[in-house]
DSSP file (Angstrom, degrees, kcal/mol; ACC not computed):
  #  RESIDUE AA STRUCTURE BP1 BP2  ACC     N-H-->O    O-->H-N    N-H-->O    O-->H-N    TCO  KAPPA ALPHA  PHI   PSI    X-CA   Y-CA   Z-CA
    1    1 A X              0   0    0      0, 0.0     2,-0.8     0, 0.0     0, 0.0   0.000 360.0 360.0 360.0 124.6  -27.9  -92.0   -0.8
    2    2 A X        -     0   0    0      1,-0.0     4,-0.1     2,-0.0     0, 0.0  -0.705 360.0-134.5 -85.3 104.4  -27.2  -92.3   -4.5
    3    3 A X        -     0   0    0     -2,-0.8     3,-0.1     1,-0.1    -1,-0.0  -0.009   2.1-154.3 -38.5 139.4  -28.5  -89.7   -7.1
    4    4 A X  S    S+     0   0    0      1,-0.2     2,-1.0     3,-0.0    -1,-0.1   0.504  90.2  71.6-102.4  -1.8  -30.0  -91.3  -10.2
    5    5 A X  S    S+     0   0    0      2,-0.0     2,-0.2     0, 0.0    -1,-0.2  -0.674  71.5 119.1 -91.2  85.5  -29.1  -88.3  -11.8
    6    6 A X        -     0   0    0     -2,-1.0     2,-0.3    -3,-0.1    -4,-0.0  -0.817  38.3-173.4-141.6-177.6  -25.6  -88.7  -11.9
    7    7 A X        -     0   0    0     -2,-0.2     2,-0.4     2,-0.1    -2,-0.0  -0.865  18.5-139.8 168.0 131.6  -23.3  -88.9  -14.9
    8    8 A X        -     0   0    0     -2,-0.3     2,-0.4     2,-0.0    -2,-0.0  -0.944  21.9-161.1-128.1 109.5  -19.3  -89.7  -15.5
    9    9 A X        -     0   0    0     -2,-0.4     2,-0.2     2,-0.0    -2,-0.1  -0.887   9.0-174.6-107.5 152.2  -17.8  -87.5  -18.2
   10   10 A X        -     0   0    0     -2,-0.4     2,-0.4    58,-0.0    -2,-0.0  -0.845   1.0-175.2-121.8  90.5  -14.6  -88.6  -19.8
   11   11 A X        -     0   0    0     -2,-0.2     2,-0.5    58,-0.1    58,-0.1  -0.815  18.7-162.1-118.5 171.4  -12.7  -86.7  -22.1
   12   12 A X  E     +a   69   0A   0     56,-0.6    59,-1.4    -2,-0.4    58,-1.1  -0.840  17.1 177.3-113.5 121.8   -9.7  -87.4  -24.1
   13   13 A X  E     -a   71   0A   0     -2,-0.5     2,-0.4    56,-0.1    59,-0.3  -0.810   9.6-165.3-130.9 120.4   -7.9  -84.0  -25.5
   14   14 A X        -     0   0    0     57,-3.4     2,-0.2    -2,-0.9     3,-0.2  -0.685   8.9-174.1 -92.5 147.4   -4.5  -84.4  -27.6
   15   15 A X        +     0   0    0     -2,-0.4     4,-0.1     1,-0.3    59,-0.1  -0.740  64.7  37.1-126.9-167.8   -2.8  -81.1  -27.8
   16   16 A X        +     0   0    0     -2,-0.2    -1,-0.3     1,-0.2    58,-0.1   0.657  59.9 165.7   6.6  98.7    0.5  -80.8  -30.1
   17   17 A X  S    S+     0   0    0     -3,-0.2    -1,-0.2    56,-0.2    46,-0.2   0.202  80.6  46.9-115.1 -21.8   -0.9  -83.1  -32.6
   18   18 A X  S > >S-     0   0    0     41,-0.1     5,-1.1    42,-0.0     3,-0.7   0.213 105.8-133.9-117.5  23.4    2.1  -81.7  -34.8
   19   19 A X  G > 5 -     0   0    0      1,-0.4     3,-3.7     2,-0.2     5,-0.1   0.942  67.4 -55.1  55.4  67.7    4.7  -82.1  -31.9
   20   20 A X  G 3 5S-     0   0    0      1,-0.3    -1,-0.4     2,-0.1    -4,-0.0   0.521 108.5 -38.0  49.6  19.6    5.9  -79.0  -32.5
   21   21 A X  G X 5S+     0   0    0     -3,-0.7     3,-3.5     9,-0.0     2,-0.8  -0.148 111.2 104.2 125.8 -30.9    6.8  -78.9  -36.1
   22   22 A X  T < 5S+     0   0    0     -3,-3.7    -3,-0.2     1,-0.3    -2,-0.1   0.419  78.6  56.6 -76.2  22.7    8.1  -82.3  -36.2
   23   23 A X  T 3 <S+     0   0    0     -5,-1.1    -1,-0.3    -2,-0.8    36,-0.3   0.264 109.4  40.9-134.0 -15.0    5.0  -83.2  -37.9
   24   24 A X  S X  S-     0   0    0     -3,-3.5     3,-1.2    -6,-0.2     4,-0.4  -0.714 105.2 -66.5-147.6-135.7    5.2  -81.1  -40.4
   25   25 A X  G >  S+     0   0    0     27,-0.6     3,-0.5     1,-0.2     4,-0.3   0.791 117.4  67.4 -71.1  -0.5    7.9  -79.6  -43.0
   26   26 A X  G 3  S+     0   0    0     -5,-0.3    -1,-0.2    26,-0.2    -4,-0.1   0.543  80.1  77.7 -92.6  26.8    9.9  -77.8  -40.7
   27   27 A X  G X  S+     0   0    0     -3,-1.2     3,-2.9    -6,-0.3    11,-0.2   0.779  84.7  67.3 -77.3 -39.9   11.1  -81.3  -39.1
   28   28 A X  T <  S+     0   0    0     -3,-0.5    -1,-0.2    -4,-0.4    -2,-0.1   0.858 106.1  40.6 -51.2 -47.8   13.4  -81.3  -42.4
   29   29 A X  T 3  S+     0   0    0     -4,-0.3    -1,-0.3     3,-0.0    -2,-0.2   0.078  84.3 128.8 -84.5  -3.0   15.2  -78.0  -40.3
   30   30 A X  S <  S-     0   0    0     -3,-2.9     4,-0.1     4,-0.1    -3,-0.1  -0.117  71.9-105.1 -65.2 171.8   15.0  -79.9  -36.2
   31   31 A X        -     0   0    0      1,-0.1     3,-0.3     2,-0.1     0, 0.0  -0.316  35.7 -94.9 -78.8-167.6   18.7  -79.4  -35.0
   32   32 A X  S >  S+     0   0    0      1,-0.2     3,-1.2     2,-0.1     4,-0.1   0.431 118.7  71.5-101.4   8.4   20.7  -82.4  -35.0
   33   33 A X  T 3  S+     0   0    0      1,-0.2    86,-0.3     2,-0.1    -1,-0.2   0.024 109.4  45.9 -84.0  31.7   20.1  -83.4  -31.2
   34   34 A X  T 3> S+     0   0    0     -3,-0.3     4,-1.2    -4,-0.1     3,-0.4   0.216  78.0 107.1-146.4   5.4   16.9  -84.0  -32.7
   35   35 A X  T <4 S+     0   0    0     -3,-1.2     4,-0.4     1,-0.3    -2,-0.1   0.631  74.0  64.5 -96.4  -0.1   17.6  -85.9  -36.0
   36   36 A X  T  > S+     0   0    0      2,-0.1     4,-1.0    -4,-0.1     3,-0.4   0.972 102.6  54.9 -64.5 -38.9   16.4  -89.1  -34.9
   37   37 A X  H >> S+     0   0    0     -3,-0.4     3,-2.3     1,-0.3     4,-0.9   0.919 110.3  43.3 -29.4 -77.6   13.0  -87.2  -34.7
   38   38 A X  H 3X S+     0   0    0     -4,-1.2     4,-0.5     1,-0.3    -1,-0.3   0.442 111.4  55.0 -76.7   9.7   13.2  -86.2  -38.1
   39   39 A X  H 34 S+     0   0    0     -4,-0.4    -1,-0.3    -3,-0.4     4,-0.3   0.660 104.1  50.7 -77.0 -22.0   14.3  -89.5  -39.1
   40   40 A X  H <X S+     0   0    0     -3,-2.3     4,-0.9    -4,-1.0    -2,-0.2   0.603 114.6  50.1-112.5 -26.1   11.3  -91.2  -37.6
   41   41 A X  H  X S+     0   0    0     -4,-0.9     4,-0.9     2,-0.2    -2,-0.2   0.760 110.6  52.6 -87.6 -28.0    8.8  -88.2  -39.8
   42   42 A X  H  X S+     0   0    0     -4,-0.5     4,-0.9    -5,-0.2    -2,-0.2   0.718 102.6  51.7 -79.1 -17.2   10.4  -88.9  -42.5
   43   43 A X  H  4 S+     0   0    0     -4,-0.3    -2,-0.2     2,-0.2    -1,-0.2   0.639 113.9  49.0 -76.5 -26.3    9.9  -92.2  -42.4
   44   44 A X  H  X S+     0   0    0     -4,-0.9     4,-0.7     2,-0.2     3,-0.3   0.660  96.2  56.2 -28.3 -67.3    6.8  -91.7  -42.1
   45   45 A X  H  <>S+     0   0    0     -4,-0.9     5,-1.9     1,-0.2     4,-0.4   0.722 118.6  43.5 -84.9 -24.1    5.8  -89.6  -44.3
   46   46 A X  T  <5S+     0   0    0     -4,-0.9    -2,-0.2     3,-0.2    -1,-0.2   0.482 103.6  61.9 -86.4  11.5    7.4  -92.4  -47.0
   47   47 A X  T  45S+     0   0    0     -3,-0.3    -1,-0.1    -4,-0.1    -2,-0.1   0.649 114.6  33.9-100.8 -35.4    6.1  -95.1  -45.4
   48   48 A X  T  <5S-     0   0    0     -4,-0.7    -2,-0.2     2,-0.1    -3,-0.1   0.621 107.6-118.2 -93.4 -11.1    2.6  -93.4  -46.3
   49   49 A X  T   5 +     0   0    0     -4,-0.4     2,-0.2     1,-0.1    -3,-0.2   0.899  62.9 148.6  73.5  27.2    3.6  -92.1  -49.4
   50   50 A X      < -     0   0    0     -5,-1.9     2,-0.4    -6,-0.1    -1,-0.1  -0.487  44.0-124.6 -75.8 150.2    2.9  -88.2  -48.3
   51   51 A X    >>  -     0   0    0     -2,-0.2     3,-4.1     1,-0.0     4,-0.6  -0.958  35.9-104.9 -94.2 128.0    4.6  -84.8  -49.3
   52   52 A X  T 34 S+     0   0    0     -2,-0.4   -27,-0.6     1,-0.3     4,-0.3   0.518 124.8  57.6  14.3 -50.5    6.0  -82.6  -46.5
   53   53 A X  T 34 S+     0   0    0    -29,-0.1    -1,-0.3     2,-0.1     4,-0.2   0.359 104.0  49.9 -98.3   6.0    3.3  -80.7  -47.1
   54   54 A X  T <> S+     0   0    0     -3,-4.1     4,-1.6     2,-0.1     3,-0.4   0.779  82.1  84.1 -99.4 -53.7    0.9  -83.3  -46.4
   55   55 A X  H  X S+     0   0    0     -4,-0.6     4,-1.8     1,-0.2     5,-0.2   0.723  84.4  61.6 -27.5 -37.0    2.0  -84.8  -43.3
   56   56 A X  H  > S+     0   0    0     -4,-0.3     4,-2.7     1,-0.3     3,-0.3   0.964 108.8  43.2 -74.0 -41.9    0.1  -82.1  -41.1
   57   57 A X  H  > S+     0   0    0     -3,-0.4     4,-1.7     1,-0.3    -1,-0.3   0.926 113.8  48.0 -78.7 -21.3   -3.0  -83.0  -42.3
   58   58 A X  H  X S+     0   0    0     -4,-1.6     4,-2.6     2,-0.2    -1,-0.3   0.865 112.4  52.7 -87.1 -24.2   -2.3  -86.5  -42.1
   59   59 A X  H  X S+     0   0    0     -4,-1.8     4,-1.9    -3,-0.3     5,-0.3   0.917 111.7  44.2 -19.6 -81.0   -1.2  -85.9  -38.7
   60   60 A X  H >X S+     0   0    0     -4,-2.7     4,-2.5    -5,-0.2     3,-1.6   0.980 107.7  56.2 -56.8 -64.1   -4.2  -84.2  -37.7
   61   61 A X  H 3X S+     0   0    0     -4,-1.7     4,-1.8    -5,-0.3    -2,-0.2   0.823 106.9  54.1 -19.5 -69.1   -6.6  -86.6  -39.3
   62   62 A X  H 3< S+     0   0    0     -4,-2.6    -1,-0.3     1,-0.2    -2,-0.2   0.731 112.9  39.0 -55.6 -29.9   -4.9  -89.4  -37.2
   63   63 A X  H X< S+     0   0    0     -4,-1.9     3,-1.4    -3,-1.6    -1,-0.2   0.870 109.3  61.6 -72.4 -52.9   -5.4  -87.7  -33.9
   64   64 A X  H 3< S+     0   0    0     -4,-2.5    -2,-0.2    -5,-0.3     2,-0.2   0.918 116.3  34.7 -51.7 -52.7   -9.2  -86.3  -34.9
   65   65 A X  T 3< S+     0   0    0     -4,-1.8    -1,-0.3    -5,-0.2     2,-0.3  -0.130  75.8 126.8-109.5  23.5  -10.4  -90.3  -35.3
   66   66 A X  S X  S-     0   0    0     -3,-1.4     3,-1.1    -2,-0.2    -3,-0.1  -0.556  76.6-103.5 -83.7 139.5   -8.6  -91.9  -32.9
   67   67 A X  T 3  S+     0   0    0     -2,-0.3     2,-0.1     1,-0.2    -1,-0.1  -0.275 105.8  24.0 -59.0 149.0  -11.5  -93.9  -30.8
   68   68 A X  T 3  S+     0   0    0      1,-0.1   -56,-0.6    -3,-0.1     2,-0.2   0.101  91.0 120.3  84.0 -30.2  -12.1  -91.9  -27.1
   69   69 A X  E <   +a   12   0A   0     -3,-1.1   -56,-0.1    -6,-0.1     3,-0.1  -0.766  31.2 176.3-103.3 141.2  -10.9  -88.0  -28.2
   70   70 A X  E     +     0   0A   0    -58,-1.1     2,-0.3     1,-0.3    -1,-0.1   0.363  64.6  26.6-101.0 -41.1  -13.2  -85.3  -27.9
   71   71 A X  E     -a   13   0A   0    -59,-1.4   -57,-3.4     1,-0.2    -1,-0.3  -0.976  53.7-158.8-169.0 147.1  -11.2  -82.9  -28.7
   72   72 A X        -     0   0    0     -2,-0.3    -1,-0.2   -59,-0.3    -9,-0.0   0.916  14.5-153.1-105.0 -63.2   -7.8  -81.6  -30.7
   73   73 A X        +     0   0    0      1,-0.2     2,-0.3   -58,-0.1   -56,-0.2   0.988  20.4 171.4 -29.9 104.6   -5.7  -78.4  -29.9
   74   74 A X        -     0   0    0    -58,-0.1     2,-0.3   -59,-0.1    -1,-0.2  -0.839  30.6-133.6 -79.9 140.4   -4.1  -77.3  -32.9
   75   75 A X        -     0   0    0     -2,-0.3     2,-0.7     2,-0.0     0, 0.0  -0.712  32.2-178.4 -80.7 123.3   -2.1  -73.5  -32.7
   76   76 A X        +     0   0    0     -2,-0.3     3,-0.1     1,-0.1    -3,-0.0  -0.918  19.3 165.4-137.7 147.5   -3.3  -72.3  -35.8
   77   77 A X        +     0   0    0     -2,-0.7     2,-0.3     1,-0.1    -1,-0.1   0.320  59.2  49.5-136.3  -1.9   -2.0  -68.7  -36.6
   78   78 A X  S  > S-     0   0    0      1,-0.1     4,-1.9     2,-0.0     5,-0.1  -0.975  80.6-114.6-149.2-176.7   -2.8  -68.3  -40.4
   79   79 A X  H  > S+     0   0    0     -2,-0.3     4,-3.2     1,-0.2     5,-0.1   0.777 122.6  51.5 -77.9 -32.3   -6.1  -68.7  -42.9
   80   80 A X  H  > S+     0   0    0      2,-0.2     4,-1.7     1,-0.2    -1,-0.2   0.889 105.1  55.8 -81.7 -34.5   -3.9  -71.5  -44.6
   81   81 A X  H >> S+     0   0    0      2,-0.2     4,-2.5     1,-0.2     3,-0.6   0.992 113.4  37.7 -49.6 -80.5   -3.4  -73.1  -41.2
   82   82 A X  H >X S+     0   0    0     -4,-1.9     4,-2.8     1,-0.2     3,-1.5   0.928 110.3  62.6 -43.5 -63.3   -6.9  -73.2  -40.6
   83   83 A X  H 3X S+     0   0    0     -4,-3.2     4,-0.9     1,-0.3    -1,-0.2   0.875 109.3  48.8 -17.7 -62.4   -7.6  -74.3  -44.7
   84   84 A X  H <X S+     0   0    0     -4,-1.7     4,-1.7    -3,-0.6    -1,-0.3   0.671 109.9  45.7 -92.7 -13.2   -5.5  -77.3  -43.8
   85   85 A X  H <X S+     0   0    0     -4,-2.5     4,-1.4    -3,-1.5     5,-0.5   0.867 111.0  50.1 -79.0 -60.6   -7.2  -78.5  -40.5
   86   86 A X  H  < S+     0   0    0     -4,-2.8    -2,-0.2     1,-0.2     5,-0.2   0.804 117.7  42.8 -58.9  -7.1  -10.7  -78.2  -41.6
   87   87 A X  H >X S+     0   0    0     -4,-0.9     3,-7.3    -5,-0.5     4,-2.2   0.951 108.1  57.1 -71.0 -66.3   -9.4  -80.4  -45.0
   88   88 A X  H 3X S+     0   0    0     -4,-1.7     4,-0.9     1,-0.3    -2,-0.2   0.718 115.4  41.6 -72.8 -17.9   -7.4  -82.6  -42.6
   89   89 A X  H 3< S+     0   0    0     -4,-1.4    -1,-0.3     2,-0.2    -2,-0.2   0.479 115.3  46.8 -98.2   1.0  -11.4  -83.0  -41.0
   90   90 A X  H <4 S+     0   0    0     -3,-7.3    -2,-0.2    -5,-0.5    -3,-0.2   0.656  99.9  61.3-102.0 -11.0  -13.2  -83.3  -43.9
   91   91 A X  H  < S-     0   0    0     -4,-2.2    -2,-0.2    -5,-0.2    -3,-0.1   0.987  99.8-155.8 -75.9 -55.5  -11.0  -85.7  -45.3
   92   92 A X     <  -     0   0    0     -4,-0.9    -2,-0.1    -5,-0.2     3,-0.1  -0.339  48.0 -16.4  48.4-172.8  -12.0  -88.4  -41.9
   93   93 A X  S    S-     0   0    0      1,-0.2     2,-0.4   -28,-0.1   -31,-0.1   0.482  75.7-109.8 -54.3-174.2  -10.1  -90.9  -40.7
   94   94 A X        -     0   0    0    -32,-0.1    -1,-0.2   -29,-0.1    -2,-0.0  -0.927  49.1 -92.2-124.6 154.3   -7.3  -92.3  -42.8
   95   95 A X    >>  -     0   0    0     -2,-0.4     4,-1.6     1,-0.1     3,-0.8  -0.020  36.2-106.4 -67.3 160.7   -8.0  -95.7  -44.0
   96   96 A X  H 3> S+     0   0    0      1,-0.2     4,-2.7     2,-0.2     5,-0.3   0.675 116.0  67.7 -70.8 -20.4   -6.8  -98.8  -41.9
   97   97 A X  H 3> S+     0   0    0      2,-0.2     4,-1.2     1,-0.1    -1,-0.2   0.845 109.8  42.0 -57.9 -33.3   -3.9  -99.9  -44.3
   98   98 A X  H <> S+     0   0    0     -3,-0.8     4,-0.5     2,-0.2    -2,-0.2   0.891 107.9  58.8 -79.5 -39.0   -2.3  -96.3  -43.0
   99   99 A X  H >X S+     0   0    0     -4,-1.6     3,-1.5     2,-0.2     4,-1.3   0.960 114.2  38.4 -49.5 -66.5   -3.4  -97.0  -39.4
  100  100 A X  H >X S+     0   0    0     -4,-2.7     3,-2.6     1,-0.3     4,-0.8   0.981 113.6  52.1 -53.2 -74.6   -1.2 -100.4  -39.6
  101  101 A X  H 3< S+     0   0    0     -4,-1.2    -1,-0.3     1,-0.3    -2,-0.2   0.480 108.0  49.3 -36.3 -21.2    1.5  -99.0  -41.3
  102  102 A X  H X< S+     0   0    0     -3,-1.5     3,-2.2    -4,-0.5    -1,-0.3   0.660  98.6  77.4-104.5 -40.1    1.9  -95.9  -38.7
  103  103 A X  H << S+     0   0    0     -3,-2.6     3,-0.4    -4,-1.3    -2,-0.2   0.934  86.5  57.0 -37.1 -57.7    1.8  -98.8  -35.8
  104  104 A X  T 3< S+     0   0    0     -4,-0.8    -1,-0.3     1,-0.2    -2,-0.1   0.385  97.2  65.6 -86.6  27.2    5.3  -99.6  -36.6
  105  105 A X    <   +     0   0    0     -3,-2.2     2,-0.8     2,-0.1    -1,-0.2  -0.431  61.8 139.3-107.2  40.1    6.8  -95.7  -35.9
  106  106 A X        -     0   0    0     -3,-0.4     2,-0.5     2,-0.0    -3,-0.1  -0.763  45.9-144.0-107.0 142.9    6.2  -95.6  -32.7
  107  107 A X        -     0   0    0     -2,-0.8    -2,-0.1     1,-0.2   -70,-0.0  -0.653  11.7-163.8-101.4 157.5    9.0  -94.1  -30.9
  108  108 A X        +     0   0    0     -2,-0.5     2,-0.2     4,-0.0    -1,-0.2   0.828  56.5 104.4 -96.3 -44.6   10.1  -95.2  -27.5
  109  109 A X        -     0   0    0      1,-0.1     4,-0.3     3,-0.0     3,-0.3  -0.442  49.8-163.8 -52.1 115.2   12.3  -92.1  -26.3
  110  110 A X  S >> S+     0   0    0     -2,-0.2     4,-1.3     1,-0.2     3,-1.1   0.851  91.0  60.6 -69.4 -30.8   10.4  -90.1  -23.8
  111  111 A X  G >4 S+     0   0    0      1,-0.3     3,-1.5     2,-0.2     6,-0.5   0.961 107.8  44.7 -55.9 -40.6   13.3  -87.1  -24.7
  112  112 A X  G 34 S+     0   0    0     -3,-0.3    -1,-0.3     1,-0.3    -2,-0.2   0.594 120.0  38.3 -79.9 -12.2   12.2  -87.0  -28.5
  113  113 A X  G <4 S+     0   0    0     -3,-1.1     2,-0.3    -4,-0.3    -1,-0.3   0.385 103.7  76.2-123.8  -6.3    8.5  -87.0  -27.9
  114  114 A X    X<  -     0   0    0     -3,-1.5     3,-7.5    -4,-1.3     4,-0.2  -0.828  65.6-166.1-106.4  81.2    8.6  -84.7  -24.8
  115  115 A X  T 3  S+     0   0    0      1,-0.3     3,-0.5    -2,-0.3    -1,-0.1   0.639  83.0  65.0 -54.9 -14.4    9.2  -81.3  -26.2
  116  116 A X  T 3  S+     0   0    0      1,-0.2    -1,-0.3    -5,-0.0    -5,-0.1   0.738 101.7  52.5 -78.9  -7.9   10.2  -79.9  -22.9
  117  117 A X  S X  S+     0   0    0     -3,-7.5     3,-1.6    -6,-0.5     2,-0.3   0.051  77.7 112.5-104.3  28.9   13.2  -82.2  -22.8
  118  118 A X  T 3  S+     0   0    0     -3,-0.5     3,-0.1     1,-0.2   -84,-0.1  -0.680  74.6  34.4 -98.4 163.3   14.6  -81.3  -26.0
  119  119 A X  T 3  S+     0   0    0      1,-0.3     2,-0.4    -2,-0.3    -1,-0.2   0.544 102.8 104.3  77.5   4.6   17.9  -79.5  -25.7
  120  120 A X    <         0   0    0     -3,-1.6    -1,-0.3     1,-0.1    -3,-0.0  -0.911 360.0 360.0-115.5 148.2   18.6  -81.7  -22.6
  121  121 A X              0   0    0     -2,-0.4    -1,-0.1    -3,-0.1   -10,-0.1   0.678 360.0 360.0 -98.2 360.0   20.7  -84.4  -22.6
């Protein structure tokens, strides 16, 4: 017998949303087994026409409005930290010209995007 109270939750949760730094200015600083990383953030962040200090929020933004996620995990460990998610959520989504434009950065290396393999060759 099938309940007709029944009910399929789904959620979607991104966690490192700033990939460990590389997401925001302390990517300029990754070591150098790492500097495709910060090649691919920097490109990024000129592709969109951001400052260093902008990327996290634009970062977050993209992750908060992506269709299907529920829910974000950011580490946040100072007032300014915090200051700059709740902007990066008041701001909404970032407009669809940024959306495209972020389409062609997608990196392919599992090492570079898997923070537990970095330092491995």
């Amino acid at each position: 017998m099938v309940s007709i109270f029944s009910c399929v939750a789904v959620a979607i949760i991104v966690r490192s949303a700033f990939l460990k730094g590389a997401l925001t200015p302390k990517a300029r600083f990754l070591p150098p087994d790492l500097a495709e990383l910060r090649r691919a953030a920097d490109a990024v962040r000129q592709a969109l026409g951001v400052s260093w200090e902008q990327l996290p929020v634009v970062a977050l933004r993209y992750c908060l409005f992506l269709p299907g996620v529920t829910t974000v995990i950011v580490g946040l460990r100072t007032s300014d930290e915090l200051a700059t998610a709740l902007a990066a959520a008041e701001a909404g989504p970032l407009p669809d010209t940024a959306l495209r434009r972020t389409a062609a950065f997608a990196i392919t290396n599992e090492r570079l995007v898997d923070p537990s393999r970095w330092g491995v060759p």
